[in-house]
C-alpha positions in Angstrom: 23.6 83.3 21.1 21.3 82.8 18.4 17.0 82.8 19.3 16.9 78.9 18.4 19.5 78.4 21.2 17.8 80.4 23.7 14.4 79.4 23.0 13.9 76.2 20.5 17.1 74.4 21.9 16.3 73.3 25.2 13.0 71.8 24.4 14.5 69.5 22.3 15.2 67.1 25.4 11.0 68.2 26.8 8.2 65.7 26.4 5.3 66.6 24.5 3.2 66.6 28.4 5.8 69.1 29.2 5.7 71.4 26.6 2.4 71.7 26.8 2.0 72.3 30.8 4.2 75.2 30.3 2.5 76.8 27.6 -0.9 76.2 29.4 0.6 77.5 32.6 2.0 81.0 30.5 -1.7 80.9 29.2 -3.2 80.8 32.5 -1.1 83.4 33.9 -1.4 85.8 31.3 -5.6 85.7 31.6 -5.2 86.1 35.3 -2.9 89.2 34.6 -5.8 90.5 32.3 -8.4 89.7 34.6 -6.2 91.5 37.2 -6.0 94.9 34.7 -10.1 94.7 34.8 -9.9 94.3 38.7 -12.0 91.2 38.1 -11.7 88.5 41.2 -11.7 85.5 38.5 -7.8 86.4 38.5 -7.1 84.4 41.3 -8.7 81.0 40.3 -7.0 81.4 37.3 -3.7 82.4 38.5 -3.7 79.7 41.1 -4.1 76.3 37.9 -0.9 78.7 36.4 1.0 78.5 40.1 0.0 75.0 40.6 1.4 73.6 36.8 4.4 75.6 37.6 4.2 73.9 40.8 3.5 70.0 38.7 6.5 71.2 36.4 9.2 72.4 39.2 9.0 69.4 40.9 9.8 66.7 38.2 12.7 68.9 37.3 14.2 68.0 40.1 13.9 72.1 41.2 12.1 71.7 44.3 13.6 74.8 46.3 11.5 76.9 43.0 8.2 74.2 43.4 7.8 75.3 47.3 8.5 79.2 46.1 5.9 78.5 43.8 3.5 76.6 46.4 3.8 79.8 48.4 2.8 81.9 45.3 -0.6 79.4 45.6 -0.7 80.0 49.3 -0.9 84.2 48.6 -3.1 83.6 45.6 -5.5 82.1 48.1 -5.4 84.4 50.4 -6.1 87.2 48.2 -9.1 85.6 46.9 -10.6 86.0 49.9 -9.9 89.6 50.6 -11.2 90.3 47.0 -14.0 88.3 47.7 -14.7 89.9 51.4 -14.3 93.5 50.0 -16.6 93.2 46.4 -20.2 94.3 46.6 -20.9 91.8 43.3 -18.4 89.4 44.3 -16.5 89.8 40.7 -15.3 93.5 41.1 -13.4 95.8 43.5 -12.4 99.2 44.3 -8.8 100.2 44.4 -6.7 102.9 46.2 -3.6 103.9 47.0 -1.1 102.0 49.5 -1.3 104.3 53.2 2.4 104.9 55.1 1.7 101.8 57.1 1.4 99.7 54.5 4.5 100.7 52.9 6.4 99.9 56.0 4.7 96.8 56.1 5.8 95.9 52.8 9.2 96.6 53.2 8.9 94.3 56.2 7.4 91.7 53.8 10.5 92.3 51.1 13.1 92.0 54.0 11.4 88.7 55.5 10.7 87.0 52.0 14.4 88.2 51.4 15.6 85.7 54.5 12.9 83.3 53.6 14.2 82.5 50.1 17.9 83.1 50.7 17.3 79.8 53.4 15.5 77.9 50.9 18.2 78.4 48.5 20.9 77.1 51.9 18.9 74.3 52.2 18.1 73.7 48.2 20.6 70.7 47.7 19.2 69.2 50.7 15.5 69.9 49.1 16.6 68.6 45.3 18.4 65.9 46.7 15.0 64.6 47.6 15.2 65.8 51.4 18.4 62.9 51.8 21.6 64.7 53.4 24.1 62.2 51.7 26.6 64.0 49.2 24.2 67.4 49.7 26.5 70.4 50.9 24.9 73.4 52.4 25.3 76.7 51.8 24.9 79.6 49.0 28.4 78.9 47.2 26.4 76.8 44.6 24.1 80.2 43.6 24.9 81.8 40.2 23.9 85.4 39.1 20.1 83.8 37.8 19.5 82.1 41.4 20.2 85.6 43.3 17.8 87.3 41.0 15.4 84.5 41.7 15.6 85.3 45.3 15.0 89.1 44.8 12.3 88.5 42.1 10.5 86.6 44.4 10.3 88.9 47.2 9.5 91.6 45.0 6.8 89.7 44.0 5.1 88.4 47.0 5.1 92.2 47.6 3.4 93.0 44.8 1.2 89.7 45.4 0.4 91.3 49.5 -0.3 94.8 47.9 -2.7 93.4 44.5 -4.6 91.6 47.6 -5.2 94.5 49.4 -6.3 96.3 46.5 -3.5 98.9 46.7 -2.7 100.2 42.9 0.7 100.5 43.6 1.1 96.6 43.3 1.6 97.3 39.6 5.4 98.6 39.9 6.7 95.9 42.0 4.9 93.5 39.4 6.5 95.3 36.3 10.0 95.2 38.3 10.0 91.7 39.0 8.9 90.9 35.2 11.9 92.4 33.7 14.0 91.0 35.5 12.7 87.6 35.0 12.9 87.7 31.3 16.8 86.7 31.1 16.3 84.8 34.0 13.9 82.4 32.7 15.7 82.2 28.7 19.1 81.4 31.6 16.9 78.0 33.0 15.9 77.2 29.4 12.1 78.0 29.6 11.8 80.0 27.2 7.8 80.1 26.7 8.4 81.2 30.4 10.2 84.2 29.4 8.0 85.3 26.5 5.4 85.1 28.9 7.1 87.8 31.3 7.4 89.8 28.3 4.0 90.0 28.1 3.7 90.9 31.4 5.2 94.1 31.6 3.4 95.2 29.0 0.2 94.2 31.1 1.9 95.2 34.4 2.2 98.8 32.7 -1.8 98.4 31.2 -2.7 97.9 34.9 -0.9 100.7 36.6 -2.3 102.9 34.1 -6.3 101.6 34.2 -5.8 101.2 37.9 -4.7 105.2 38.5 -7.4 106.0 35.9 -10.2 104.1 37.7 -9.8 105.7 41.3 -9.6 109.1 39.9 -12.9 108.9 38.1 -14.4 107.2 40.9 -12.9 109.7 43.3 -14.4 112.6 41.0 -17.4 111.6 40.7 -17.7 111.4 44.5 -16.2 115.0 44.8 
């Protein structure tokens, strides 16, 4: 498959409106990633406008189960604000550290629940996309293909990274570079391809961040030593 087919193709049947949401939404998300690598608190209001087009877009495709994923990435972008916000002395920056034991186990708690979460939103998706109306929807996962299943692990991974990035933890950054490299094929698969690219820059970022993040709590933490 040739690059027009994975990426020019499928826009051919977008609006104009549409084309542009999603390239304002990768925009959006890709400033909020930077502001993220600066640990600058202006990441969230700007990662929540990305969420919520996402959220704008999802929903007149018809792909509701992936709109209320992405309400919940809104819902966690929220909450993180206000931790940031709560634990800055200028109100823009923050210190970071690393993730303690009992965060970890929370986390994995956190992956195994968002696991269950999005597996039943996926049993329940033609229920959801048939606009919540039971008649000729059937149940279950049978109608998943390989890109759904990576959808439901990319988001748990995800609202992991999401948890640990709001508790300042630096080791957000790997669960964030994960989930972006996976979602690369993933999003060419559901023919947004702007989508993709945009992943693509991600994990370069997500690998920017780990690195500035390490960098900046051992200078802090040698300067205090």
């Amino acid at each position: 498959m040739n690059l027009y087919n994975l990426f020019i193709k499928p826009y051919e049947t977008y609006t104009n409106l549409q084309i542009l949401l999603e390239a304002t939404a990768a925009v959006f998300g890709i400033v909020s990633v930077y502001l993220s690598i600066l640990k600058n608190i202006w990441l969230y209001p700007t990662g929540i406008i990305s969420t919520l087009i996402y959220v704008y877009i999802l929903f007149n495709f018809g792909l509701l189960g992936d709109c209320m994923i992405n309400v919940y990435y809104t819902i966690m972008s929220v909450y993180g604000w206000i931790l940031w916000h709560k634990n800055s002395e200028d109100h823009i920056h923050v210190d970071v550290t690393y993730a303690t034991t009992k965060e970890w186990i929370y986390s994995g708690l956190l992956f195994i629940l968002s696991i269950i979460l999005v597996t039943v939103i996926y049993y329940y998706k033609p229920y959801i996309d048939n606009q919540f109306s039971m008649e000729g929807a059937n149940l279950g996962l049978d109608h998943l293909d390989w890109a759904n299943w990576l959808d439901v692990a990319t988001t748990s991974t995800f609202l992991v990274g999401m948890w640990l990035m709001a508790k300042r933890r630096i080791e957000n950054w790997i669960f964030w570079i994960l989930g972006d490299l996976i979602c690369m094929p993933m999003f060419i698969y559901k023919g947004l391809g702007i989508t993709s690219v945009q992943y693509l820059v991600f994990t370069g970022m997500a690998i920017m961040g780990y690195v500035s993040w390490k960098k900046s709590f051992k200078e802090k933490n040698t300067v205090k030593s």
